[in-house]
BANURO-310977 format. One record per residue: z, y, x of N, C-alpha, C in turn; residue in three letters. Coordinates in steps of 0.05 Angstrom, whole numbers, padded with zeros to 5 digits, always signed. Atoms other than C-alpha are relative to their C-alpha. Layout:
// residues N
ZYXZYXZYXala
...
//
This chain:
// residues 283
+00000-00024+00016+00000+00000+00000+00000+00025+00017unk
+00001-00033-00013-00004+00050+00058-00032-00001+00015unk
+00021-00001-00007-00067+00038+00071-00020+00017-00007unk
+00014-00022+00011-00120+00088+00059-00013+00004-00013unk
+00021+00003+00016-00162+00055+00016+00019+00009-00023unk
-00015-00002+00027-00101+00049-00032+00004+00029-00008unk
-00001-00026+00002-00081+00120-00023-00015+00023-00012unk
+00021-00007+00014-00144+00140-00047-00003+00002-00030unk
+00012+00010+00023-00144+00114-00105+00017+00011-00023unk
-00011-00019+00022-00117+00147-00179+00023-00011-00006unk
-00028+00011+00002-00052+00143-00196+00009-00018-00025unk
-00012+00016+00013-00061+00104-00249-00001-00033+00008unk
+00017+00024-00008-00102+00050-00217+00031-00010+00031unk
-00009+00010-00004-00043+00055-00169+00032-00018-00011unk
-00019+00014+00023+00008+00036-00224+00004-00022+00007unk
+00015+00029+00015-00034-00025-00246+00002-00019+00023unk
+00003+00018-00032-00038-00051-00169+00036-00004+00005unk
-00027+00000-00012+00037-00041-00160+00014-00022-00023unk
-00011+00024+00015+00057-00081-00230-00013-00022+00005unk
+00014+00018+00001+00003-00132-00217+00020-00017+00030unk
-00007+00001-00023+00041-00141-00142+00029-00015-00013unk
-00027+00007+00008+00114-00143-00174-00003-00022-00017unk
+00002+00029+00013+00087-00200-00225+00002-00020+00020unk
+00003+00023-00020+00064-00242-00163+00027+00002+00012unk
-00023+00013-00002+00130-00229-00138+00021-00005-00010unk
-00016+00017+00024+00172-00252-00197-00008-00027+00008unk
+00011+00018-00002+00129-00306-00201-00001-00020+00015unk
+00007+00016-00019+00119-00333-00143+00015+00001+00022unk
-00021-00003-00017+00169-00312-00098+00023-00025+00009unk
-00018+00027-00006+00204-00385-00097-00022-00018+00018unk
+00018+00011-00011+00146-00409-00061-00008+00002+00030unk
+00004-00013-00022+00140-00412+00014-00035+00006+00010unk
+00025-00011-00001+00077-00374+00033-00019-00026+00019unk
+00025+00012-00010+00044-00419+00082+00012-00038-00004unk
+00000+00019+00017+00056-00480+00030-00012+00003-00027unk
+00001-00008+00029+00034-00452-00025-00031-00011+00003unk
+00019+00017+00001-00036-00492-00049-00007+00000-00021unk
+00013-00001+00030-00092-00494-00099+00014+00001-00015unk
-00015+00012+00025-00048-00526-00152+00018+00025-00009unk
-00019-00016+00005+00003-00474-00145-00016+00028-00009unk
+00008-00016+00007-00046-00416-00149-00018-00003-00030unk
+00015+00003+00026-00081-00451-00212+00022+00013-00027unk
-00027+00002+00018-00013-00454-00242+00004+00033-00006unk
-00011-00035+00003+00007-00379-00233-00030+00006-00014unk
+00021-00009+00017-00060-00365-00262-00003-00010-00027unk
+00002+00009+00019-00049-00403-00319+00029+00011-00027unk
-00030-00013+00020+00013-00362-00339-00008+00025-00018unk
+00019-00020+00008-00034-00303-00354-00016-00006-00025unk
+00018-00013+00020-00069-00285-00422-00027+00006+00007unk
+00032-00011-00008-00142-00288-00418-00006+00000+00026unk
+00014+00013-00041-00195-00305-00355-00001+00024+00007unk
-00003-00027-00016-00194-00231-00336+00031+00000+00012unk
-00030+00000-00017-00114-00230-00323+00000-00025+00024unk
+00000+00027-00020-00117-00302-00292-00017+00012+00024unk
+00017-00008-00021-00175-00280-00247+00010+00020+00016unk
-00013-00030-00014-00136-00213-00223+00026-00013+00014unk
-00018+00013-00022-00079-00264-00199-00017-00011+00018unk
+00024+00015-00032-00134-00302-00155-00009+00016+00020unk
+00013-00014-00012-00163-00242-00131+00032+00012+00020unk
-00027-00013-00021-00086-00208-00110+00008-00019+00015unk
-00004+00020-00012-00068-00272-00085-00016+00002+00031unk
+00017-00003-00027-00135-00279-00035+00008+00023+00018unk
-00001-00021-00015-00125-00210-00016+00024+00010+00019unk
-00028-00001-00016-00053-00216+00006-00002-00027+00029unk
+00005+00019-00026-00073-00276+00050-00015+00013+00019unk
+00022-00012-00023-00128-00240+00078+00014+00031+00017unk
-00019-00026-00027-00073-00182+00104+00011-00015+00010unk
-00014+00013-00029-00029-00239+00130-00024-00004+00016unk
+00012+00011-00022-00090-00264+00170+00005+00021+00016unk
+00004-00026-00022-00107-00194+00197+00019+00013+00007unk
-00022-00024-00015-00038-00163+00198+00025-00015+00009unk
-00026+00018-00002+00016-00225+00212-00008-00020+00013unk
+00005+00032-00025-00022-00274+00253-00002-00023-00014unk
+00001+00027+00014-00030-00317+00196-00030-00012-00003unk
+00017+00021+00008-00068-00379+00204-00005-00016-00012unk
-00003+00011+00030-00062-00414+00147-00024-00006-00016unk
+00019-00003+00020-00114-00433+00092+00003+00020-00023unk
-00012-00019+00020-00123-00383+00043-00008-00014-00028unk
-00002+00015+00030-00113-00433-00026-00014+00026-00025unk
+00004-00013+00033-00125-00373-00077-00040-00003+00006unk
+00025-00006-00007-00199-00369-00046-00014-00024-00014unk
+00009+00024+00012-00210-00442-00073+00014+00000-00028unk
-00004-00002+00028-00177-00429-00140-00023+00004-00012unk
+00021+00003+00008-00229-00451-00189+00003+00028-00021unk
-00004-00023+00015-00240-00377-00226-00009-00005-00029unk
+00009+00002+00029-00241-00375-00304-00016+00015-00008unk
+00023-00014+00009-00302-00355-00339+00011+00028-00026unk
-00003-00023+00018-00308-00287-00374-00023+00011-00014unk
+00022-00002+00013-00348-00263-00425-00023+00026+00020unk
+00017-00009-00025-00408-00231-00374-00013+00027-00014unk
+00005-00027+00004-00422-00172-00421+00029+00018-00009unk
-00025-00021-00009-00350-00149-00420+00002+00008-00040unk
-00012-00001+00034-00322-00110-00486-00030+00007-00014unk
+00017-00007+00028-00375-00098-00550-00004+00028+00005unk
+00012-00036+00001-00422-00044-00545-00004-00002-00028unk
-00005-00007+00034-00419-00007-00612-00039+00001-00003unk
+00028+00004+00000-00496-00013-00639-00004+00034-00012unk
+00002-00025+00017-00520+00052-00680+00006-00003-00027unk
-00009+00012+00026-00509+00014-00743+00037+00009+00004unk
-00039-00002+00001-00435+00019-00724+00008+00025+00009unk
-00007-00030-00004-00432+00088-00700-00013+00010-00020unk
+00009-00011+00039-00468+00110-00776+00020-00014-00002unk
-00022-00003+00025-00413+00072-00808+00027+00018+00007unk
-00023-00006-00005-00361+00097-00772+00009+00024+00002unk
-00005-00023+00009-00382+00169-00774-00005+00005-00034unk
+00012+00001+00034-00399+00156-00853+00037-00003-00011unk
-00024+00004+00007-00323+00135-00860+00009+00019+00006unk
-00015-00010-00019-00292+00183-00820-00019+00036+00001unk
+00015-00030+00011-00318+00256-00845-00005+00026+00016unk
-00006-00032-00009-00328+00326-00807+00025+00008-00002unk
-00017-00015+00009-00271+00355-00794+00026-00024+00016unk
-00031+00014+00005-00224+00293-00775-00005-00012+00025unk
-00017+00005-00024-00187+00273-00715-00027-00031+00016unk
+00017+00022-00001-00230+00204-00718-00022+00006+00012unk
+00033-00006-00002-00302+00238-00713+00006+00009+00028unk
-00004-00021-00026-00277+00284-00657+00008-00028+00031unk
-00001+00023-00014-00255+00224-00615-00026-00020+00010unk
+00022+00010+00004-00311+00182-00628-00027+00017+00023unk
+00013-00015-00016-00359+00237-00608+00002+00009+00024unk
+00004+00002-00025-00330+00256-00552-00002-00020+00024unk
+00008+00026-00004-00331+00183-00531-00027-00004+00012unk
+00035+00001+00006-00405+00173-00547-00003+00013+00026unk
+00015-00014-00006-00426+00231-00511+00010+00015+00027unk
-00012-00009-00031-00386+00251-00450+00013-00028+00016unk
-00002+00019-00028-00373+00174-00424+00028+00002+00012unk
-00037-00002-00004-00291+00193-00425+00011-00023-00006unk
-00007+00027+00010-00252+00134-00421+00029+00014-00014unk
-00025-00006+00017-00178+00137-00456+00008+00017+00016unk
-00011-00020-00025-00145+00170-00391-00014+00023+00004unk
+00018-00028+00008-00197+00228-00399+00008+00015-00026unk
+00005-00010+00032-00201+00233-00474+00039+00014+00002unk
-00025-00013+00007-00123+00249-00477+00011+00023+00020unk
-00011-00033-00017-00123+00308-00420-00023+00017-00007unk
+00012-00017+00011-00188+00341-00442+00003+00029-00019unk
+00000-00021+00019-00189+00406-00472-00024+00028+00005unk
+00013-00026-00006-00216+00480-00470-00014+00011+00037unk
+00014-00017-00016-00206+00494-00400-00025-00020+00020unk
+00027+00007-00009-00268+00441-00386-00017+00003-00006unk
+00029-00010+00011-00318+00477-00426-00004+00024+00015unk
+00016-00022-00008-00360+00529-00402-00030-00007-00003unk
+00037-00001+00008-00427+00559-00419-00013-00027-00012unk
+00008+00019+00010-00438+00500-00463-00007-00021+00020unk
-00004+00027-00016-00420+00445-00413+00034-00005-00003unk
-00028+00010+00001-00358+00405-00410+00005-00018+00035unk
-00003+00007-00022-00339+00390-00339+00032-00016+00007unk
-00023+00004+00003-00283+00347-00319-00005-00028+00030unk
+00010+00020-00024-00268+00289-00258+00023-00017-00014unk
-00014+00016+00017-00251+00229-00280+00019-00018+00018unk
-00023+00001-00008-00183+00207-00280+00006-00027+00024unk
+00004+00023-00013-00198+00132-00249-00008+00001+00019unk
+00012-00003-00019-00246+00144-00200+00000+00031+00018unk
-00007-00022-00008-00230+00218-00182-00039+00014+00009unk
+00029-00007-00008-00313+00230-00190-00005+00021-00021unk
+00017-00017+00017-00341+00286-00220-00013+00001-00018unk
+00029+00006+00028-00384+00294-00285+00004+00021-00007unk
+00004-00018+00010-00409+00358-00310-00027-00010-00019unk
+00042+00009+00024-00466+00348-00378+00006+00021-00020unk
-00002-00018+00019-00478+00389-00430+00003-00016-00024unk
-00012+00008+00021-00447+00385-00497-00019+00008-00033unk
+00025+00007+00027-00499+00358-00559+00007+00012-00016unk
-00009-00019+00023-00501+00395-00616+00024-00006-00025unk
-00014+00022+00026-00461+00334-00667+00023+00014+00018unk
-00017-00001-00019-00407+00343-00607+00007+00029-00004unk
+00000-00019-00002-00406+00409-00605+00006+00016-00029unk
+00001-00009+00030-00400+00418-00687+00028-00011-00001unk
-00023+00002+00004-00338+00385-00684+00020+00011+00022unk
-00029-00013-00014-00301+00414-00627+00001+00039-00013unk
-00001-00030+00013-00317+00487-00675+00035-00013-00020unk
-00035+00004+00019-00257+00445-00721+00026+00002+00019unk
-00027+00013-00011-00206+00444-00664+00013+00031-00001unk
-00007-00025+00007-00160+00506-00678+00003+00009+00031unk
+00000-00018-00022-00169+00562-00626+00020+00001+00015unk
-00030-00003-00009-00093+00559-00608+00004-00018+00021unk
-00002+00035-00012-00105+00487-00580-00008+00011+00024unk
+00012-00005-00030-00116+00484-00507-00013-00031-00010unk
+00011+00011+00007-00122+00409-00520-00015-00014-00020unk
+00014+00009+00021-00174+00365-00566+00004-00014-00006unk
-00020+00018+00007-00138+00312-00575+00025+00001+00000unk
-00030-00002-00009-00063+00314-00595+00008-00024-00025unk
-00007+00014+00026-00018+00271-00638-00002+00011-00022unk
+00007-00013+00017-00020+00287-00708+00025+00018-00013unk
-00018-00017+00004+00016+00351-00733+00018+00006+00020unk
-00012-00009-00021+00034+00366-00668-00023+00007+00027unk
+00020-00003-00018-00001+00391-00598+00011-00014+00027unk
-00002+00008-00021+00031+00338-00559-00022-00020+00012unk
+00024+00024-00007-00023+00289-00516+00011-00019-00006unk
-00001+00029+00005-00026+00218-00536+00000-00006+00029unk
-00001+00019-00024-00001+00165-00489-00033-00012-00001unk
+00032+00008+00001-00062+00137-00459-00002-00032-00013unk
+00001+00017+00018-00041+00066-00490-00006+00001-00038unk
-00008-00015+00025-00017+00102-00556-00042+00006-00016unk
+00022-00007+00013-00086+00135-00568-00031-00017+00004unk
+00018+00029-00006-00132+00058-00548+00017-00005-00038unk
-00009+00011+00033-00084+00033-00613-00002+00018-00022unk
+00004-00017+00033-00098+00092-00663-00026+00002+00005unk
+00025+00005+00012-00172+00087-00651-00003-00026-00010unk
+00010+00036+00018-00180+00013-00668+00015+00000-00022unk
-00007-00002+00027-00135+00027-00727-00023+00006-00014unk
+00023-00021+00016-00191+00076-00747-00025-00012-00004unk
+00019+00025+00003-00240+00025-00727-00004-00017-00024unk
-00008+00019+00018-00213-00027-00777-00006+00013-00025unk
+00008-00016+00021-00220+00026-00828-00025-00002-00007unk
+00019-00011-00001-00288+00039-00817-00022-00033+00001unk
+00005+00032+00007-00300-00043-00815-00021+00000+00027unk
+00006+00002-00022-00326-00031-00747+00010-00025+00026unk
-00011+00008-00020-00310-00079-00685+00001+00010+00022unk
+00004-00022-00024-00310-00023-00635+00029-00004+00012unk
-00023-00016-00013-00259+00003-00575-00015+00029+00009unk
+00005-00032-00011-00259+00073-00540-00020-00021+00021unk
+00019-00001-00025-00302+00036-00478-00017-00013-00016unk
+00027+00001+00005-00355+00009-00516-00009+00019-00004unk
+00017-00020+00004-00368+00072-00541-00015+00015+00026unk
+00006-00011-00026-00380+00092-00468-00021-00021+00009unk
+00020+00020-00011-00422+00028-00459-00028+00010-00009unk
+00019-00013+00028-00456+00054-00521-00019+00018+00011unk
+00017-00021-00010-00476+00118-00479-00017-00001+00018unk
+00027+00010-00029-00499+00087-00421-00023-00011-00013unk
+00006+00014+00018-00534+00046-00470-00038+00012-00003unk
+00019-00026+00008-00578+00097-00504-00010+00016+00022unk
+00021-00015-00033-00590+00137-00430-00018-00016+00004unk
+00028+00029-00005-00627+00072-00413-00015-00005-00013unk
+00030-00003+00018-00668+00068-00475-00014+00025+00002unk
+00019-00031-00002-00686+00141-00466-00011-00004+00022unk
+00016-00006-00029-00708+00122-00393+00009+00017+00016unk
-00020-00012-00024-00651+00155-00355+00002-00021+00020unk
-00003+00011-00030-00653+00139-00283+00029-00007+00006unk
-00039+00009-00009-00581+00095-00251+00000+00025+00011unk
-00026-00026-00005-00561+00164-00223+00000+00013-00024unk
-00007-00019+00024-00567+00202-00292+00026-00019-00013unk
-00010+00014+00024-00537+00145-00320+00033+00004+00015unk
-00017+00003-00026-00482+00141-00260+00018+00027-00009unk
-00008-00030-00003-00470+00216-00273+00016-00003-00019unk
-00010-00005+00029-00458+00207-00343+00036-00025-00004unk
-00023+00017-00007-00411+00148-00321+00029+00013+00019unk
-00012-00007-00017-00375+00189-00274+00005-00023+00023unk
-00005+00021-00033-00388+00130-00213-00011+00014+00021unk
+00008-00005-00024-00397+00142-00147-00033-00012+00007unk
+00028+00014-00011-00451+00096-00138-00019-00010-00033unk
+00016+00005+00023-00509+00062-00188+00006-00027-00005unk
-00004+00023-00001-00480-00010-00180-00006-00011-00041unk
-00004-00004+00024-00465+00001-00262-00020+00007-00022unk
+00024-00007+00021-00516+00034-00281-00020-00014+00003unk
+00020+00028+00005-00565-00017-00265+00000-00022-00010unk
+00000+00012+00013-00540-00054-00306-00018+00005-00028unk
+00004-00009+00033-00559-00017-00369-00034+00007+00013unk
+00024+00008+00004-00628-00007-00335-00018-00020+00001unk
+00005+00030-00007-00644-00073-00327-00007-00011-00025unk
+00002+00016+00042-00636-00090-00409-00015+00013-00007unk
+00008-00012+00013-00666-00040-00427-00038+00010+00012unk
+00014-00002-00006-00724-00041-00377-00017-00036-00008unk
+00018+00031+00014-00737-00127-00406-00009+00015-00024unk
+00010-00001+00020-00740-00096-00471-00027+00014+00000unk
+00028-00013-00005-00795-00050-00448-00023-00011-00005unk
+00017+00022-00009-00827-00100-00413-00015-00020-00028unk
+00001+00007+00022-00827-00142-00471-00010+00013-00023unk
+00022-00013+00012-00855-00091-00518-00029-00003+00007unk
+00025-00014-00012-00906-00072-00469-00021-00031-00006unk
+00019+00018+00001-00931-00147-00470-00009-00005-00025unk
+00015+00000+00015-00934-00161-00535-00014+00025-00021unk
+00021-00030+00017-00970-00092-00560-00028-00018+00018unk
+00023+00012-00007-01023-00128-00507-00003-00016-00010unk
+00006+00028+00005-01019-00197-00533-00015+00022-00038unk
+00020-00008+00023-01039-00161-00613-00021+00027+00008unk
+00018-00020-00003-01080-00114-00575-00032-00019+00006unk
+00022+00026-00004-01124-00184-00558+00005+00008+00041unk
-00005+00008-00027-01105-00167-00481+00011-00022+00016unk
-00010+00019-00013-01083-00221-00463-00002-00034-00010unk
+00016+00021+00022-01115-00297-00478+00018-00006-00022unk
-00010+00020+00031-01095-00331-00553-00007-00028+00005unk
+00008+00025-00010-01091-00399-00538-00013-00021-00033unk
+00014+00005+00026-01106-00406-00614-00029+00006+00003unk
+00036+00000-00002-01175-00382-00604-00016-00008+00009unk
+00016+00018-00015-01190-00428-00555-00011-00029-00022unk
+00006+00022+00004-01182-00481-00604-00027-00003-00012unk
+00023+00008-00001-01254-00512-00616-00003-00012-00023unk
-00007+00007+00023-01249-00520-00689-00032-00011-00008unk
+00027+00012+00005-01333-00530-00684-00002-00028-00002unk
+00001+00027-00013-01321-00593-00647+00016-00021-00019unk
-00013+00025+00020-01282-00628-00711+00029-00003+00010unk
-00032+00012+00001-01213-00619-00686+00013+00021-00027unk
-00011-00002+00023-01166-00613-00746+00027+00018+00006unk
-00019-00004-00012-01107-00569-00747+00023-00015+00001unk
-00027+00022-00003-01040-00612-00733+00025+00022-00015unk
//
C-alpha cells in the first residue's frame, strides 16, 4: 500500500483494496503462507457471493504472492495463480436498450428527481460517485466539466438539449443536482445505486446507474464515434473500453453492409444457380 501505483489511485478504489485485504486477512490468516495450496485458495473463493467477488480473492491472493516473491525472497509456488477462476457473465451488467429508456422516461415525468438522474446518466457517462457530487459549479458555457472520481481523468462534453431541460427544474439555490429528498444533503454513493433501482422497478425496467453509462457508450458507437470520443465520454485514460463498444457496433455494420449487397444481387444466390431446366425438383 505504499507503493505508488496504489497512491495513485482514488480514494475510493483505495477503500475497496484495503477491505478486500482485511477479508483475506480474517479469512485466511490461520493459514501458514508458504503452505497454503490450490484447495485452500478454491475454498476462500468459495466463501464469496458471485464469480466476480470469488475472482477478486484469486486475483489479491496472486498478487500478494507476487510481492513476497519480489519483496521477501519468497520462493514458493504461487497456488492462487492455478485457482481454477469462475466464469462471469462476459457482457457485464444490462445495457438499458432505447425501449427501456422510453419507458422509463414515460413513467417518470419532467420535472422529477428520477428523469434528472437518468439523464444525467445517459448523457454525461457519470457513474454513482460522480452523479452524487455534481452540481453547478461544473457547468459552464453549456458544458458540464468534471474528473471522474475513480480514475481521476478528465471529461468535459457538452450538455444535450433533453439534459439540459431538466437541469432548468433544479432550484437556483442548489449548488447540487442531486440531493436527498426535501433536503440539499448528497446521497451516499451506495444510498443513491438503491433509490434508482427502486425507480427502475417502478418503471418495470431492469436497468442500474452503469448500464445507463454502457447505454452511452453504446449509442456513441452506433453514431460512429471513434474509441477516443468514446474514451472521452467514458472518462478512461486509454481506449481499452471503448473498443469494445466499437467492435459490436462495427459487426452490426458489417452485417448490414453485406446483406444490403446480398438483396442488391451483389453477391452470388446460390438459389439461382439451381438448374431448375435440367428437371431438378425443389426438396
Amino acid at each position: 500500500m505504499r507503493s505508488l501505483r496504489f497512491q495513485n489511485l482514488s480514494d475510493s478504489r483505495k477503500r475497496t483494496i484495503r477491505l478486500e485485504l482485511d477479508w483475506l486477512r480474517k479469512e485466511a490468516g490461520k493459514y501458514q503462507f508458504e503452505r497454503l495450496e490450490v484447495r485452500h485458495v478454491e475454498a476462500l473463493m468459495s466463501k464469496k457471493k458471485g464469480p466476480t467477488a470469488a475472482n477478486t480473492v484469486k486475483k489479491n491472493l496472486s498478487m500478494l504472492f507476487n510481492f513476497a516473491a519480489k519483496k521477501l525472497n519468497y520462493t514458493g509456488p504461487n497456488p492462487a495463480r492455478h485457482a481454477e477462476r469462475m466464469k462471469t457473465n462476459p457482457d457485464g451488467f444490462h445495457t438499458w436498450t432505447d425501449a427501456e429508456v422510453n419507458r422509463f422516461l414515460e413513467r417518470h415525468g419532467p420535472g422529477t428527481k428520477a428523469r434528472l438522474v437518468m439523464l444525467l446518466a445517459l448523457n454525461t457517462g457519470m457513474a454513482r460517485q460522480d452523479l452524487v457530487r455534481v452540481g453547478r459549479q461544473h457547468v459552464k458555457a453549456g458544458r458540464i466539466a468534471y474528473r471522474r472520481h475513480k480514475t481521476a481523468v478528465a471529461a468535459d462534453m457538452p450538455i444535450l438539449p433533453e439534459l439540459a431541460e431538466e437541469l432548468r427544474h433544479v432550484p437556483q439555490d442548489r449548488m447540487l443536482f442531486v440531493t436527498q429528498d426535501k433536503s440539499d444533503k448528497p446521497y451516499a454513493v451506495a444510498s443513491l445505486g438503491n433509490w434508482f433501482r427502486d425507480r427502475c422497478a417502478e418503471a418495470g425496467v431492469p436497468g442500474s446507474l452503469h448500464g445507463l453509462r454502457k447505454a452511452g457508450a453504446t449509442r456513441l458507437a452506433d453514431a460512429g464515434a471513434t474509441e477516443w470520443e468514446i474514451a472521452s465520454y467514458l472518462a478512461h485514460s486509454d481506449t481499452t473500453q471503448a473498443a469494445v463498444y466499437t467492435k459490436k457496433a462495427n459487426r452490426a455494420r458489417l452485417a448490414d453492409s453485406g446483406f444490403a449487397k446480398l438483396s442488391a444481387g451483389k453477391v452470388s444466390n446460390l438459389s439461382d444457380k439451381l438448374d431448375r431446366k435440367e428437371g431438378k425438383a425443389d426438396e
